[in-house]
Rosetta silent file (secondary structure, phi, psi, omega in degrees, C-alpha in Angstrom):
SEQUENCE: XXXXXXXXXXXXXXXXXXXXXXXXXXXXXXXXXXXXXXXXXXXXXXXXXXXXXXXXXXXXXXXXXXXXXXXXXXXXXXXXXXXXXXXXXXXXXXXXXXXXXXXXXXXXXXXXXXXXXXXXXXXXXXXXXXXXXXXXXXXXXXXXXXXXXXXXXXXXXXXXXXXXXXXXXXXXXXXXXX
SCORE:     score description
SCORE:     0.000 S_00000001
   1 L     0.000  121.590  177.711  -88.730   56.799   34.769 S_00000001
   2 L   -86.460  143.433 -163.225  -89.580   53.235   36.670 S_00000001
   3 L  -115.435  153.403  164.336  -87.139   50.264   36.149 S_00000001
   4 L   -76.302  140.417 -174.116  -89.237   47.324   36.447 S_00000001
   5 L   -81.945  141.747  158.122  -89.396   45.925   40.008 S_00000001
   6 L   -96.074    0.855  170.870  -87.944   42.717   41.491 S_00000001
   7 L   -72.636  126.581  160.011  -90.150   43.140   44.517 S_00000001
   8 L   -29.893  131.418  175.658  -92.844   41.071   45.233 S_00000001
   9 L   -51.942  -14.383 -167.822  -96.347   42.470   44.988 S_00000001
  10 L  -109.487   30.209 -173.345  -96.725   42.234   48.344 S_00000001
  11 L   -73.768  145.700  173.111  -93.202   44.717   49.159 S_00000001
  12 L   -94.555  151.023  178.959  -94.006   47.683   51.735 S_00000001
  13 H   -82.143   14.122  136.728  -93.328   50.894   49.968 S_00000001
  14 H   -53.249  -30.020 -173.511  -90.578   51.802   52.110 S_00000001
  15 H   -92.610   -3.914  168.751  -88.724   48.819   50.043 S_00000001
  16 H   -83.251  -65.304 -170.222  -90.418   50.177   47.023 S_00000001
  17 H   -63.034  -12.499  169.750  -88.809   53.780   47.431 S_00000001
  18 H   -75.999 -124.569 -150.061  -85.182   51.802   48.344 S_00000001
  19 H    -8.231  -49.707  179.393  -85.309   50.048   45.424 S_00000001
  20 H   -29.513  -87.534 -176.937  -86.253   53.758   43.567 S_00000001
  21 L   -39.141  -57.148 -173.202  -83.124   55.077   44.815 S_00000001
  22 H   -39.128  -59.426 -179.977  -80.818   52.190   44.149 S_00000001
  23 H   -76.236    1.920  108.646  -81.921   52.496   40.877 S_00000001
  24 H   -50.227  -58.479  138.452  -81.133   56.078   40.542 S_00000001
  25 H    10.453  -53.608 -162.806  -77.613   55.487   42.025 S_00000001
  26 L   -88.243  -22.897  144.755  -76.779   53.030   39.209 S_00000001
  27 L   -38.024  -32.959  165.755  -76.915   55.956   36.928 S_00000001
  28 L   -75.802  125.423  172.401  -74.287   58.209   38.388 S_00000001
  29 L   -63.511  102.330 -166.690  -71.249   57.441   36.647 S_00000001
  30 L   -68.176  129.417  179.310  -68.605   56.348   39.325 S_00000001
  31 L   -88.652   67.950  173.449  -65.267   58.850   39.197 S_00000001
  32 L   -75.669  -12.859 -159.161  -62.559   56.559   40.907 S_00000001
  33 H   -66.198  -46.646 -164.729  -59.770   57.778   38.421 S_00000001
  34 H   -74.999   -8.534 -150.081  -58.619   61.310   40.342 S_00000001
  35 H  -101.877   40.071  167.161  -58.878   59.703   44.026 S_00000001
  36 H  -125.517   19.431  177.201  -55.940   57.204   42.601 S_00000001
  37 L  -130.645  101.972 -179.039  -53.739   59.919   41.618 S_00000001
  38 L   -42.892  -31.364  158.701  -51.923   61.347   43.989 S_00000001
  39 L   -45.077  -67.750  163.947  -52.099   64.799   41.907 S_00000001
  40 L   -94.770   38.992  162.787  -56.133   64.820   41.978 S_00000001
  41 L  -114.907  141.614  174.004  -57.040   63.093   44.915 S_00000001
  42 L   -44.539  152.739 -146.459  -59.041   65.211   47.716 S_00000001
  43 L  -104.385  -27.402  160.536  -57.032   65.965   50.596 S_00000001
  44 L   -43.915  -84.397  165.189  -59.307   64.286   52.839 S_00000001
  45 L   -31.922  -43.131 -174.195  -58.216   61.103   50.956 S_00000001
  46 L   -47.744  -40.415  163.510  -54.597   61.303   50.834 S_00000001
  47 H   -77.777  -12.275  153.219  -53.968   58.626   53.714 S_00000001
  48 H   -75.574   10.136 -170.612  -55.969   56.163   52.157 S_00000001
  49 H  -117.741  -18.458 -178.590  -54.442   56.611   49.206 S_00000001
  50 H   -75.428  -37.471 -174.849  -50.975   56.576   50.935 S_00000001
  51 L  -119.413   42.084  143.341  -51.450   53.539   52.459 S_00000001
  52 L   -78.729  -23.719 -170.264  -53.510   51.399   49.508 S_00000001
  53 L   -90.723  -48.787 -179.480  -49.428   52.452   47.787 S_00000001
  54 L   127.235   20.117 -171.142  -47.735   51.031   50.229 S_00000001
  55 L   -79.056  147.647 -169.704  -46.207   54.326   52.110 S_00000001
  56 L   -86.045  -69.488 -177.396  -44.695   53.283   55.364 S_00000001
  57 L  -108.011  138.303 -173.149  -44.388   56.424   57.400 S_00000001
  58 L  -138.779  131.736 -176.327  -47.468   59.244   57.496 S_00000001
  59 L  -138.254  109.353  143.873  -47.353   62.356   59.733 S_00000001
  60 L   -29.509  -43.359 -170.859  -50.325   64.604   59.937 S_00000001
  61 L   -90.606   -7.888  162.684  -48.284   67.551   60.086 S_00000001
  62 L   -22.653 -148.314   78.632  -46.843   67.540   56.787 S_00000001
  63 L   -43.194  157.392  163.720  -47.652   69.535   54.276 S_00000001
  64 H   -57.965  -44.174 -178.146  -50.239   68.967   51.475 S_00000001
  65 H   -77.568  -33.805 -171.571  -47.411   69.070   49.248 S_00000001
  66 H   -64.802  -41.969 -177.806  -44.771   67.070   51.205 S_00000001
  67 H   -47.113  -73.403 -177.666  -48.072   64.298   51.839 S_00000001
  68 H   -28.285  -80.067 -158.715  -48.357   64.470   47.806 S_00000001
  69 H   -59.605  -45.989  174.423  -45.003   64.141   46.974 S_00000001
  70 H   -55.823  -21.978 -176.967  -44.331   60.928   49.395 S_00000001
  71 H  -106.351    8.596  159.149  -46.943   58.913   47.998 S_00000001
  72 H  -100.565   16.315  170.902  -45.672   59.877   44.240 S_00000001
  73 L  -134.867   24.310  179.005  -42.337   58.626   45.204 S_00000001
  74 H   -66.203  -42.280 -153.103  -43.777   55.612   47.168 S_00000001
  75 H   -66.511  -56.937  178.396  -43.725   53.388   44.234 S_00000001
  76 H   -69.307  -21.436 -170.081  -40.107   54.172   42.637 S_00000001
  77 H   -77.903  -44.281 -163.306  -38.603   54.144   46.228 S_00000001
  78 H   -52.814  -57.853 -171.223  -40.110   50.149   46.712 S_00000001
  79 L   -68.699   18.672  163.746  -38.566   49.398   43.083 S_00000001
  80 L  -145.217   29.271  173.961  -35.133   50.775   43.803 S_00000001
  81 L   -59.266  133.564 -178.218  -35.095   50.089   47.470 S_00000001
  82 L    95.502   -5.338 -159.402  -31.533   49.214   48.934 S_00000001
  83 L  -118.688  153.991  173.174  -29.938   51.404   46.139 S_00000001
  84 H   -66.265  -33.070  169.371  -28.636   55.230   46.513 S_00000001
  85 H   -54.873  -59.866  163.857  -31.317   56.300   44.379 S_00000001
  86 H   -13.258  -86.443 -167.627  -33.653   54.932   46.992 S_00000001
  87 H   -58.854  -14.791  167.648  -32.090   57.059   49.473 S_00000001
  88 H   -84.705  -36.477  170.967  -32.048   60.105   47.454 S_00000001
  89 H   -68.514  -49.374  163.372  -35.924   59.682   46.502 S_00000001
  90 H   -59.798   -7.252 -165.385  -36.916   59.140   49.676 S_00000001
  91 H   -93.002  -64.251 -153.221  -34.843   62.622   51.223 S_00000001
  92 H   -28.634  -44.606 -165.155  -36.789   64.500   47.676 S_00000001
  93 L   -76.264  -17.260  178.075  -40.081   65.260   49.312 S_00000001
  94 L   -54.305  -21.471 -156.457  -38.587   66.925   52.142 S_00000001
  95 L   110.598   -5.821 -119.177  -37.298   69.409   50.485 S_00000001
  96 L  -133.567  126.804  167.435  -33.997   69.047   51.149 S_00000001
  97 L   -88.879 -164.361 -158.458  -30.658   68.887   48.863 S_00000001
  98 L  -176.069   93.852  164.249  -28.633   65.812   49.772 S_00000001
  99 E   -94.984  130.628 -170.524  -25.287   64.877   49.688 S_00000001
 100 E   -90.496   98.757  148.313  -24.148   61.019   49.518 S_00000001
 101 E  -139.578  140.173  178.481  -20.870   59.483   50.163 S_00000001
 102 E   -64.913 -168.113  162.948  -19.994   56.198   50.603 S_00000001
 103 L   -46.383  -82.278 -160.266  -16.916   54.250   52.303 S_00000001
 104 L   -49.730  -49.928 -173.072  -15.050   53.992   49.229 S_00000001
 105 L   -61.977  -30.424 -179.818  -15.698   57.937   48.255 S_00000001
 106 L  -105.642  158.723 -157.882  -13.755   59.123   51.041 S_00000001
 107 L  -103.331   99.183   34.610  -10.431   59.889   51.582 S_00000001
 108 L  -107.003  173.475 -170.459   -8.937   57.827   53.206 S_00000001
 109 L   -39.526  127.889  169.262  -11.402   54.794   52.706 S_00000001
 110 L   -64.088 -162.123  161.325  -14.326   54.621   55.840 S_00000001
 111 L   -77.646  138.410 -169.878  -15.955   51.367   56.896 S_00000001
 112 L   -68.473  148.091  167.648  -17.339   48.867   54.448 S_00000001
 113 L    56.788   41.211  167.987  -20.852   49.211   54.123 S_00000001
 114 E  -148.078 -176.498 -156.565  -21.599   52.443   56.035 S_00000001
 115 E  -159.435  157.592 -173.619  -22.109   55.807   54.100 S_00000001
 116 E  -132.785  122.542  179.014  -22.432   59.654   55.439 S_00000001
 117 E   -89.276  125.152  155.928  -25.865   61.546   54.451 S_00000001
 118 E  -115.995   95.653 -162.467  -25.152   65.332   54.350 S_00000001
 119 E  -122.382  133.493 -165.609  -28.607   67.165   54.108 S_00000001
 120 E   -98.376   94.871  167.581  -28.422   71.122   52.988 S_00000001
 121 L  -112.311  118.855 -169.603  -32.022   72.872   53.835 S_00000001
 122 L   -83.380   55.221 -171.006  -32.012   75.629   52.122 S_00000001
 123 L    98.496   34.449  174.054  -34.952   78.521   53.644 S_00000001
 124 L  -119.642  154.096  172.436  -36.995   75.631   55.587 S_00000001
 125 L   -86.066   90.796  171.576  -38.082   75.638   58.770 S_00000001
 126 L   -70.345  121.785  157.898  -36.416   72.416   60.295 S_00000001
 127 L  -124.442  157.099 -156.430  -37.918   70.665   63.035 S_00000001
 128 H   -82.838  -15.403  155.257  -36.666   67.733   65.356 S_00000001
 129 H   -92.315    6.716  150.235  -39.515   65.538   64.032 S_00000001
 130 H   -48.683  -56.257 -174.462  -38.636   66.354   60.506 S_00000001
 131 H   -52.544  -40.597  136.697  -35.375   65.198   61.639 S_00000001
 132 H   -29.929  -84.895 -178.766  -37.080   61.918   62.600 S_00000001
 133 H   -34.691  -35.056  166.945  -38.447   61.743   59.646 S_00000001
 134 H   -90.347  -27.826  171.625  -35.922   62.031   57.524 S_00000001
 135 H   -62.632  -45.810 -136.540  -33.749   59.325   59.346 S_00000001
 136 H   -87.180  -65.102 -151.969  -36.887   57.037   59.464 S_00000001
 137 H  -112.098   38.945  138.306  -36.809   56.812   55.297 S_00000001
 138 H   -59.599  -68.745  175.470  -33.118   56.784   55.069 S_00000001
 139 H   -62.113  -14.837  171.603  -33.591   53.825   56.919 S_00000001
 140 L   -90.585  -22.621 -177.448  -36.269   52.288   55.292 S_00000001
 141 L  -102.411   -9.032 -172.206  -34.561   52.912   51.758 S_00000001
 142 L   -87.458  146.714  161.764  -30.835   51.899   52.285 S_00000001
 143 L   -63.939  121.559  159.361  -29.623   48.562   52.174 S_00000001
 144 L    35.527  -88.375 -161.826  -29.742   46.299   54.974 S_00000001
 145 L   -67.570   -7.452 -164.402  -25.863   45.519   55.800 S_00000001
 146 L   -85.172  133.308  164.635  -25.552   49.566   55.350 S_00000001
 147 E  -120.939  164.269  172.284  -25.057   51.975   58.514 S_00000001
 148 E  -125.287  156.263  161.546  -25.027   55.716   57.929 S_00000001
 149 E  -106.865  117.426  174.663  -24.434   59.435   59.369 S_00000001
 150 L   -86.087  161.417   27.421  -26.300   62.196   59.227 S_00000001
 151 L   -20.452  127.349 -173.828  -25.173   65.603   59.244 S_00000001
 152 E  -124.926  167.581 -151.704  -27.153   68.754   58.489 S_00000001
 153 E  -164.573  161.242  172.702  -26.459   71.807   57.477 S_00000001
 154 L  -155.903  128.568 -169.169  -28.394   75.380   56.209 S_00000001
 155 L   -95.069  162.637  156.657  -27.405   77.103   53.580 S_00000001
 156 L  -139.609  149.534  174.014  -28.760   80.917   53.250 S_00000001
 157 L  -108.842  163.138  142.977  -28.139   83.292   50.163 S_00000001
 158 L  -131.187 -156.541 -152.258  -28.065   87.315   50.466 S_00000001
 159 L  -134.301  140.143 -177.614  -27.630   89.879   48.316 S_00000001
 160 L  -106.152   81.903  176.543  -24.661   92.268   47.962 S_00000001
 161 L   -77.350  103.619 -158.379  -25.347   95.822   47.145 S_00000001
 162 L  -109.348  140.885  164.429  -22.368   97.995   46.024 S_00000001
 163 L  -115.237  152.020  157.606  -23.034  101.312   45.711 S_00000001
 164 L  -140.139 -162.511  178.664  -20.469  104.334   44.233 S_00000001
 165 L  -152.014  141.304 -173.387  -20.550  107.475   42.895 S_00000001
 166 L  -119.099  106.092  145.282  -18.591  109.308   40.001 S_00000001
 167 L   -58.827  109.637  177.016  -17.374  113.167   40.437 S_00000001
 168 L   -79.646 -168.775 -167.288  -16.429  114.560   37.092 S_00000001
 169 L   170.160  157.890 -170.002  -13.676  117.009   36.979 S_00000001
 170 L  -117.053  127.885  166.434  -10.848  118.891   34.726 S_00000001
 171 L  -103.651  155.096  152.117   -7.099  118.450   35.775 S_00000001
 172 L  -129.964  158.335 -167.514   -4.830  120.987   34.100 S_00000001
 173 L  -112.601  111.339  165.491   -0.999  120.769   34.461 S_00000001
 174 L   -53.965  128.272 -175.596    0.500  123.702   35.311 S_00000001
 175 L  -112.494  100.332  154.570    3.670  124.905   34.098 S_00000001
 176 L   -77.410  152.354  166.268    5.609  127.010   36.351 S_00000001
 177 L  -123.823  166.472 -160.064    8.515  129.065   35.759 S_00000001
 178 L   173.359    0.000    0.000   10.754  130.470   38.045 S_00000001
């Protein structure tokens, strides 16, 4: 089917067969919706999609999932930035559990404005640019006037297997005489 031409009659048919195409093009229905979803976007895609959001720090060596999860918590981390929540959203993609206490929480009272991060990885492989990593958006999510401590830690579970065994048996009580 021929769309009417805007070329001049006097157009070389290479700029006739352009035009062709163009106008097939404008027919394919463009799909921009999945490669704005962190969820559905091609993998291929994920740092452009990380940093049209606004994510700050990107490491190639991530994971697919950890990549994923940082640019679905880019958004809430901007809007609560400076807040503990911050700092707990930004430790979530890692993986990581994450205990928080402030000055005030400990006994007896710390330094105003500083706080002690205590992060529990639980079956991960921890590496020292992880480690990095995890400082760098501590630091990017805490407030300002705030200094912090890190401390890490690895938890592991097992498993406790008790075995016994039950021998039945007859007592009888004997009664001597004598």
């Amino acid at each position: 089917m021929n769309k009417p031409t805007l070329l001049p009659p006097s157009a070389q048919s290479f700029e006739r067969h352009a035009e062709q195409a163009a106008a097939r093009l404008e027919d394919v229905p463009p799909s921009v919706r999945p490669v704005w979803s962190p969820d559905d976007c091609p993998e291929p895609l994920l740092p452009w999609l990380a940093w049209a959001l606004g994510v700050e720090d990107w490491r190639d060596y991530w994971t697919e999932a950890t990549k994923r999860d940082v640019i679905r918590q880019s958004i809430p981390i901007r809007r609560l930035r400076g807040t503990r929540a911050a700092v707990a959203a930004a430790i979530a993609p890692f993986g990581a559990h994450m205990i928080i206490r402030e000055w005030w929480e400990t006994t007896p009272p710390g330094v105003p404005h500083t706080f002690q991060v205590i992060i529990i990885y639980g079956g991960l492989a921890v590496t020292a640019a992880m480690q990095d990593d995890v400082v760098r958006q501590i630091t990017r999510a805490k407030p300002l006037r705030s200094h912090f401590t890190v401390s890490v830690g690895l938890s592991a579970a097992a498993q406790l297997n008790v075995c016994g065994y039950v021998r039945a048996g007859t007592y009888n009580r004997l009664a001597l005489q004598g």
